[in-house]
C-alpha positions as CSV (number, residue, x, y, z in Angstrom):
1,X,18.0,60.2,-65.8
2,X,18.3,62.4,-69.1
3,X,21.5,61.4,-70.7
4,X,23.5,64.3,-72.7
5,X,22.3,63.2,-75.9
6,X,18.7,63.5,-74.9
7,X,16.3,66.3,-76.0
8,X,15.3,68.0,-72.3
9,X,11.7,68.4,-73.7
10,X,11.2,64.5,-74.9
11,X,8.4,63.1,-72.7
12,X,9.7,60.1,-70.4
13,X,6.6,57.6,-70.3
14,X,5.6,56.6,-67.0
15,X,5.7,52.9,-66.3
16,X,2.5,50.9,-66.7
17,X,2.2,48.6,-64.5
18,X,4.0,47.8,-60.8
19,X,3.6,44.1,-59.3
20,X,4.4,42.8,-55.8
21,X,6.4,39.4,-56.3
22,X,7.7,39.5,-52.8
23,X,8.0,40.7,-49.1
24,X,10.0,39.9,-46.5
25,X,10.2,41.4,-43.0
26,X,13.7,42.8,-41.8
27,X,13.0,44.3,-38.8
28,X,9.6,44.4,-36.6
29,X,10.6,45.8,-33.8
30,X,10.8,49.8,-33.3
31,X,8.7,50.0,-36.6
32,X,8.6,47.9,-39.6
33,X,11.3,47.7,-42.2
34,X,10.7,45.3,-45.2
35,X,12.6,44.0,-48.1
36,X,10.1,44.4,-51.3
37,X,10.6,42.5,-54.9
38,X,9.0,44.0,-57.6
39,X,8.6,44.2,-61.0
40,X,7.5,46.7,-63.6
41,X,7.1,47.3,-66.8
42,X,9.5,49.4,-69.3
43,X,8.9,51.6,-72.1
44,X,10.0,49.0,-74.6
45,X,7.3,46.4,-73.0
46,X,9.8,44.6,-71.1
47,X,9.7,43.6,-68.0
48,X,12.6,44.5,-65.0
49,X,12.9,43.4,-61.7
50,X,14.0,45.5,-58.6
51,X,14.3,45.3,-55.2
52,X,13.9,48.2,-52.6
53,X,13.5,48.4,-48.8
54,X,11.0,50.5,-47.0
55,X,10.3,51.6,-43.6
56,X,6.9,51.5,-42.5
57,X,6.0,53.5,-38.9
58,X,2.7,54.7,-40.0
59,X,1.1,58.1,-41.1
60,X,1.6,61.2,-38.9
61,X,0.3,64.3,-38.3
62,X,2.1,67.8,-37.2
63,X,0.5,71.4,-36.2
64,X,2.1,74.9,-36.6
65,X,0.6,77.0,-33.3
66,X,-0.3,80.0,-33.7
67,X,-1.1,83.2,-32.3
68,X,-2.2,86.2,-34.4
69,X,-2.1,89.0,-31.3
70,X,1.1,87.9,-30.0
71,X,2.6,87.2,-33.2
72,X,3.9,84.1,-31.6
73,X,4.1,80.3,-32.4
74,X,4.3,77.1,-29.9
75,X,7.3,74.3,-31.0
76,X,8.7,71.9,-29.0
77,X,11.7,70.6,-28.4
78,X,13.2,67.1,-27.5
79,X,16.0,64.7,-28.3
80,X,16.3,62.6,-31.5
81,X,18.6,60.0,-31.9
82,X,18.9,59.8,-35.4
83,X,20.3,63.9,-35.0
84,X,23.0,62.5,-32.6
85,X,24.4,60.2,-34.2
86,X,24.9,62.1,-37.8
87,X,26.3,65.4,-36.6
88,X,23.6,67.4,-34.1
89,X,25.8,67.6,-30.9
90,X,23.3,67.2,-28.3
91,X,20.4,65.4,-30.2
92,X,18.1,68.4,-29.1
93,X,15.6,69.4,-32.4
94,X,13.0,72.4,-32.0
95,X,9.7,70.9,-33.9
96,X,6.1,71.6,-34.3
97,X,3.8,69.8,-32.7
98,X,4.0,66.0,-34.8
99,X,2.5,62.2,-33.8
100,X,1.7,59.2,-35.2
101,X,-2.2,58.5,-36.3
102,X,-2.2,55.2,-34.5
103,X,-5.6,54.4,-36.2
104,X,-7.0,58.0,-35.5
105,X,-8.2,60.7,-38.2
106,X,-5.1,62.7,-38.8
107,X,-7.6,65.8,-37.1
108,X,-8.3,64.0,-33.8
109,X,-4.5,63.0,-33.9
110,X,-3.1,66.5,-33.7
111,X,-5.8,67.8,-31.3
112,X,-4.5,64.6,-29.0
113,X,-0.8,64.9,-29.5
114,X,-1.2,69.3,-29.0
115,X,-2.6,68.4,-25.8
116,X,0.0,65.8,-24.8
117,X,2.7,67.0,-25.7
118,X,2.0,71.4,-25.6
119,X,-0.5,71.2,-23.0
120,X,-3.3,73.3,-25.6
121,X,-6.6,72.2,-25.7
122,X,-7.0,73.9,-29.2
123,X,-10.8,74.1,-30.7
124,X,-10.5,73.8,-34.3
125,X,-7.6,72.5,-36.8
126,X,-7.6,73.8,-40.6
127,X,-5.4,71.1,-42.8
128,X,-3.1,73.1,-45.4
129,X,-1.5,69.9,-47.3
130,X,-0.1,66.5,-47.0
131,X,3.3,65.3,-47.7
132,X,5.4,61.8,-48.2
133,X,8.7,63.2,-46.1
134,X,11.4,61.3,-47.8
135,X,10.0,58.6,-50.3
136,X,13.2,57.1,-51.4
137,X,12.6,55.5,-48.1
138,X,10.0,55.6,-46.1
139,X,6.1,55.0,-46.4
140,X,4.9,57.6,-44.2
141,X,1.9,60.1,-45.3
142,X,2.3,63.5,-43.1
143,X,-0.8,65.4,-42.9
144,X,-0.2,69.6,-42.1
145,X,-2.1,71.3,-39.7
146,X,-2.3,74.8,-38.6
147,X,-4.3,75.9,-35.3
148,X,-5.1,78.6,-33.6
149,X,-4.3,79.1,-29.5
150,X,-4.5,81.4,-26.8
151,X,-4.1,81.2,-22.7
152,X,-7.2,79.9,-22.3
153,X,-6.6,76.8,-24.0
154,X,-3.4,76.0,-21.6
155,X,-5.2,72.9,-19.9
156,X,-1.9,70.9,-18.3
157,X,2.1,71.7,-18.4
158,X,2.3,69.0,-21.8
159,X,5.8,67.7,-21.6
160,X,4.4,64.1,-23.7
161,X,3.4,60.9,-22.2
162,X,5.5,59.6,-18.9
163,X,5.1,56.0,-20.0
164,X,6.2,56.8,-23.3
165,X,9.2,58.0,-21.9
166,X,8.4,61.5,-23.7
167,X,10.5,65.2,-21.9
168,X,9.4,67.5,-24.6
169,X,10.0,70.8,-23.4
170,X,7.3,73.5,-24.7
171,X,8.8,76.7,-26.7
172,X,7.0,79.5,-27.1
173,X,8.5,82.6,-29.1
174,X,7.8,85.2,-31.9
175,X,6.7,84.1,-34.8
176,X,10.0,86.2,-36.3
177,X,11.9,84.6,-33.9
178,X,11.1,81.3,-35.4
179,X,11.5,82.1,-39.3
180,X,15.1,83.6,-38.5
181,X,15.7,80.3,-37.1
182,X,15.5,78.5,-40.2
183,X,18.6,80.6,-41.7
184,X,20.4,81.0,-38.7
185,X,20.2,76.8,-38.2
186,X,18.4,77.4,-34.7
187,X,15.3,75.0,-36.7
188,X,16.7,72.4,-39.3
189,X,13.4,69.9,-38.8
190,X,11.8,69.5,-42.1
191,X,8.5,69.6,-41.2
192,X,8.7,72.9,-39.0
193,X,10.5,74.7,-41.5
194,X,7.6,73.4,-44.2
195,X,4.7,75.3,-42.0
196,X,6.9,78.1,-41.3
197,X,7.3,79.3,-44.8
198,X,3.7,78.1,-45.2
199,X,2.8,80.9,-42.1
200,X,4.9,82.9,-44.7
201,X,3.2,82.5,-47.5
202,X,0.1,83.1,-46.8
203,X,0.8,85.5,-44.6
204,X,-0.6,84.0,-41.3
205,X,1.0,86.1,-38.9
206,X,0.7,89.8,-40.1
């Protein structure tokens, strides 16, 4: 934090060096949450010691669908608890395509989770970035994917995994559609609205 007696252009150094003096486990149920003791070292050579807690579920993966002659993009949608209880009324969020690695690649991840969850078979993935989704917090890498599709690629309804208790209802819809979405709150998931204005910017859908 730059106090109001700081010059804006002084260069803050980063810290040197970051050491693990303890972990302990919170929750392991769900996912992992931990309680994490560390210490690090300050500009003045000192040393300070913090404590944080992180939640650890893992790296994903997520997939914006796309279709250049249609103009048209594949989401999902499906409930969320976290939504419900902090202010979305019926829990319902519109997404693209997203899963957990669970020890995969983050390429053969999506092409698994497109076809369990959207029903697409897709052929080829092109990754476009990676991004830690809220670090204050949590541990989890996201790896960005766009894809390609067509009708021929529709292999099953998708819908998710039964005994993962998944109902994930498969949107398809201009690709306009979609981007007005963003403004109009219609699509308020982070990760969609990130490969949206990707699509965008690099003008994907022309």
């Amino acid at each position: 934090m730059i106090k109001n007696n700081q010059k804006r252009s002084k260069t803050i150094k980063l810290t040197k060096e970051v050491k693990i003096v303890d972990t302990e486990i919170l929750s392991d149920s769900w996912y992992t949450l931990k309680r994490i003791a560390f210490e690090r070292s300050n500009n003045d050579g000192s040393v300070s010691r913090e404590v944080r807690e992180a939640y650890d579920r893992g790296n994903g993966a997520v997939i914006l669908l796309y279709n250049k002659k249609n103009k048209s993009v594949i989401l999902t949608r499906q409930f969320r608890l976290p939504t419900y209880i902090n202010g979305n009324e019926d829990g319902m969020l519109i997404e693209a395509c997203a899963g957990l690695l669970d020890k995969d690649n983050p390429e053969d991840c999506i092409k698994r989770e497109t076809e369990e969850e959207t029903g697409y078979r897709i052929r080829a993935v092109q990754k476009v970035f990676e991004a830690y989704m809220s670090p204050g917090s949590v541990t989890e890498i996201l790896y960005f994917f766009i894809g390609e599709y067509d009708e021929t690629m529709k292999v099953n309804p998708g819908g998710g995994l039964e005994e993962e208790n998944e109902r994930i209802e498969v949107l398809e819809m201009p690709f306009n559609t979609a981007v007005n979405m963003m403004g109009n709150g219609g699509i308020k998931d982070a990760k969609t609205i990130m490969l949206l204005q990707y699509a965008q910017l690099s003008k994907l859908i022309i």
